[in-house]
C-alpha positions as CSV (number, residue, x, y, z in Angstrom):
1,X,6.4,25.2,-21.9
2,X,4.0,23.6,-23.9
3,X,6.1,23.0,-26.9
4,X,8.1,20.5,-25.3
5,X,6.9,16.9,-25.2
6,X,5.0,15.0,-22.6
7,X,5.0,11.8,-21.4
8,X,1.7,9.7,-21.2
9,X,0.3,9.6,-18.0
10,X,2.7,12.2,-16.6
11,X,0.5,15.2,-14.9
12,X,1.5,18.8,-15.4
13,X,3.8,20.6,-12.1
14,X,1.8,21.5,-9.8
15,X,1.8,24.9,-7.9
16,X,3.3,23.6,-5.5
17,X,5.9,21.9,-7.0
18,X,6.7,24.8,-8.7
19,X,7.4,26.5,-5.7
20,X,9.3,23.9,-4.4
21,X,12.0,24.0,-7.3
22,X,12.0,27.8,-7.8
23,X,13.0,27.6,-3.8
24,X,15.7,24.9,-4.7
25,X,16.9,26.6,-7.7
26,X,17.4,29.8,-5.4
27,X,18.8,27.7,-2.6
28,X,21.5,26.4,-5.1
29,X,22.1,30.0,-6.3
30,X,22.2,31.3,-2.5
31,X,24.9,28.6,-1.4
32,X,27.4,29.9,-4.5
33,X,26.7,32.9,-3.8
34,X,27.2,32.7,0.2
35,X,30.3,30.4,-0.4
36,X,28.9,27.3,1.1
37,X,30.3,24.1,0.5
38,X,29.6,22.1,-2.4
39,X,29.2,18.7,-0.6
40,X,26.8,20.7,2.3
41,X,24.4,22.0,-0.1
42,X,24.5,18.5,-2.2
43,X,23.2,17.0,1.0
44,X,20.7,19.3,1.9
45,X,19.4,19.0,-2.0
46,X,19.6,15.1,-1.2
47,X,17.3,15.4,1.8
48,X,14.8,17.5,-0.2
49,X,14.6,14.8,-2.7
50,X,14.2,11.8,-1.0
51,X,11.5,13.3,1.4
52,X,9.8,14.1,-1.7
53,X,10.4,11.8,-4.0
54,X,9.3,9.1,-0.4
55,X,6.5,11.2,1.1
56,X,7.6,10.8,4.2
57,X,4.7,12.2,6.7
58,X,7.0,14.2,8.9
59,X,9.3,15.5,6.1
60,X,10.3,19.1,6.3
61,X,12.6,20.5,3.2
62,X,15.8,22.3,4.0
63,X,15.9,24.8,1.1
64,X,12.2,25.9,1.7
65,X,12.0,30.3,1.9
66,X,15.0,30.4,-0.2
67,X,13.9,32.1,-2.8
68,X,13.1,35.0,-0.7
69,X,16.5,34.7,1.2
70,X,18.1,34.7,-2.2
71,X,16.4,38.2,-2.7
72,X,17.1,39.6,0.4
73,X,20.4,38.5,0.2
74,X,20.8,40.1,-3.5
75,X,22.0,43.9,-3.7
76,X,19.0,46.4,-4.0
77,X,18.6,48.2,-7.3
78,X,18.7,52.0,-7.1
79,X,15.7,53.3,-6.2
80,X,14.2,50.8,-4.6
């Protein structure tokens, strides 16, 4: 994405903060899909946030492994 613009002084994502919001993104997919309530998965975003936004030392995020759960729970393409 290097054609959009950058702050000053703002540092690139990180490889793990990649991660982190490919498995949010996925979570968010994996709750419509699953039929999950709209106010649950708000708060379990919430909680991811502030933890990370706070660095809180014993933080642990709610929607970590979801992209994988989000693959698992898609149907398999023939042939696979």
């Amino acid at each position: 994405m290097s054609g959009l613009p950058r702050r000053k002084g703002v540092s690139r994502v990180t490889e793990k903060e990649v991660k982190i919001m490919l498995d949010m993104a996925a979570f968010i997919s994996y709750s419509i899909l699953s039929d999950q309530p709209f106010t649950w998965a708000l708060l379990q975003l919430s909680h991811d946030c502030n933890g990370l936004l706070y660095s809180e030392p014993c933080f642990l995020p709610r929607t970590t492994d979801y992209l994988e759960k989000l693959a698992a729970f898609l149907p398999k393409k023939d042939g696979d």
